[in-house]
N, C-alpha and C positions, 0 to 999 in steps of 0.2 A: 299212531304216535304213542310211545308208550310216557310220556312228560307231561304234565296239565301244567303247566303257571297255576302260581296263587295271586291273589289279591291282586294288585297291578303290575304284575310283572308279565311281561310279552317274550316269547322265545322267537329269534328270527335266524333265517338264513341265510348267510353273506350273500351279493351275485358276484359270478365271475369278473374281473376285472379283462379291460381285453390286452392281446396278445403283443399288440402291435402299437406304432404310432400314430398320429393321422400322416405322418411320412411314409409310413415304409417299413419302419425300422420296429424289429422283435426286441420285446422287452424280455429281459432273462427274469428266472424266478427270485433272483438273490435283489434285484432292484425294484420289484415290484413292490408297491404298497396296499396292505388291506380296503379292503374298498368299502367306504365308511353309508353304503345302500344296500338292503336287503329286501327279503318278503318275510313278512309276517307269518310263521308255523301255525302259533298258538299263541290263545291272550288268557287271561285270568281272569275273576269275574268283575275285578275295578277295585278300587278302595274305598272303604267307611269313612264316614264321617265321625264324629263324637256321638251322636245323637244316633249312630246304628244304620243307618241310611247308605244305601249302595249310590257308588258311584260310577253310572257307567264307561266304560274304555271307549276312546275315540278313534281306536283299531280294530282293526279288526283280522281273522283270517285272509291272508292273499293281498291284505294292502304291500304297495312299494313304498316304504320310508328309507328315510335319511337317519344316520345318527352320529352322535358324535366318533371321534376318530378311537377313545378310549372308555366309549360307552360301553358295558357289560362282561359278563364273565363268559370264559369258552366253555362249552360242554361238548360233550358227544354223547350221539343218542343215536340208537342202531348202528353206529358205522357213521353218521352224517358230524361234523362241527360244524354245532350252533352257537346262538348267542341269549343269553339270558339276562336281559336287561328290566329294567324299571319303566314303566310309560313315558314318564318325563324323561328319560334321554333320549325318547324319538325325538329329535326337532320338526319333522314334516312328513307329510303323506306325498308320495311322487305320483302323478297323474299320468 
């Protein structure tokens, strides 16, 4: 990966949303919606405190999170669109 995040910023990558319905029925691309789950690329090393003090990130490489619908900015990187968000717009780790 040629991108390192700084401080607590986390780079993710969308997953696929699927094809189909639980019916039957194929979704076109023009209806489809961003899918607001990805994996974790790369994290940063956390944010300071006042006092100089690391804070470490509660992500990490290859977790599955959640985030908001309009969390982060799109980048590309080798070819791939990612997302380069802040920690605090993950809401959750997906298990």
């Amino acid at each position: 990966m040629a991108l390192k995040p700084l401080h607590d910023r986390v780079l993710v990558r969308r997953v696929e949303s699927d094809e189909k319905t639980a019916g039957g029925l194929i979704i076109p691309d023009s209806a489809k919606e961003k899918p607001a789950e990805g994996v974790v690329v790369a994290c940063g090393d956390g944010a300071r405190k006042d006092s100089g003090e690391l804070i470490a990130m509660a992500v990490k490489e290859g977790d599955k999170v959640l985030f908001g619908k309009w969390s982060g900015t799109e980048v590309t990187v080798d070819g791939q669109e990612l997302l380069m968000m802040k920690e605090s717009d993950i809401m959750g780790i997906l298990s």
